[in-house]
C-alpha positions in Angstrom: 97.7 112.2 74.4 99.3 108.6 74.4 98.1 107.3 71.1 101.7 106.4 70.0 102.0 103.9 73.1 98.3 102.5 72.9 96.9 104.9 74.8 99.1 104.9 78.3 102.3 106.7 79.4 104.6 103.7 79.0 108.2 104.3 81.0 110.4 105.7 78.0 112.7 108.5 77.6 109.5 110.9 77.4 107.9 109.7 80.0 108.6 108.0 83.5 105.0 106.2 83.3 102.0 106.5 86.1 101.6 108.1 89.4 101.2 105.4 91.8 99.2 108.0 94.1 96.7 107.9 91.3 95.0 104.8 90.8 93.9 104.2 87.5 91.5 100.8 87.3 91.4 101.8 83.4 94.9 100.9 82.8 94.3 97.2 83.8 91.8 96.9 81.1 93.4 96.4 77.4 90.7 98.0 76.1 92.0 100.9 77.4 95.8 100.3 77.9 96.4 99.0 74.4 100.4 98.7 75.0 100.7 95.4 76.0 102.7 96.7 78.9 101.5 95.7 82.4 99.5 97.9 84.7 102.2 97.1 87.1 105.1 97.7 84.8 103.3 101.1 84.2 103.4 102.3 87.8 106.4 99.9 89.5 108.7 99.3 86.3 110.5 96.2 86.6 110.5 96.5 90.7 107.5 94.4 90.7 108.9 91.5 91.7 110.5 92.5 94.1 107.3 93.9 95.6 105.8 90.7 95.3 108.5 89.1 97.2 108.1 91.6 100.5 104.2 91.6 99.8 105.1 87.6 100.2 106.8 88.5 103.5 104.7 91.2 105.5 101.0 90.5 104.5 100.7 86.6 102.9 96.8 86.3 103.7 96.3 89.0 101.4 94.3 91.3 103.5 95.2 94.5 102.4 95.0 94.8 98.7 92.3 96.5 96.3 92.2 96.4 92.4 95.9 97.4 91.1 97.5 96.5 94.6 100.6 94.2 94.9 99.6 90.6 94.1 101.1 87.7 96.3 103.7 86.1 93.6 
């Protein structure tokens, strides 16, 4: 369905990329996501950072998190 952006919905005038509701472990593994575009990118855009930052802020021992959750910068 996305063989013309390696395999993933990457954010583009087609499409807006992933669901963030729907957790896709897949699309962290590049031989699956064969983009080159972050998992991250794919669900947050370029808003990562600044998830990072209040991720920083509100939970820096890390103790919520699971496999494509926000990463302490």
């Amino acid at each position: 369905m996305f063989a013309d952006t390696g395999g993933v919905p990457v954010p583009n005038d087609v499409t807006d990329g992933c669901f963030i509701n729907y957790a896709d472990i897949d699309l962290s593994d590049p031989a699956w996501n064969k983009s080159g575009v972050p998992w991250h990118d794919l669900y947050y855009k370029g808003n990562y950072p600044r998830l990072q930052q209040v991720k920083a802020t509100w939970d820096p021992m890390d103790v919520f998190q699971h496999a494509q959750g926000i990463e302490c910068p």
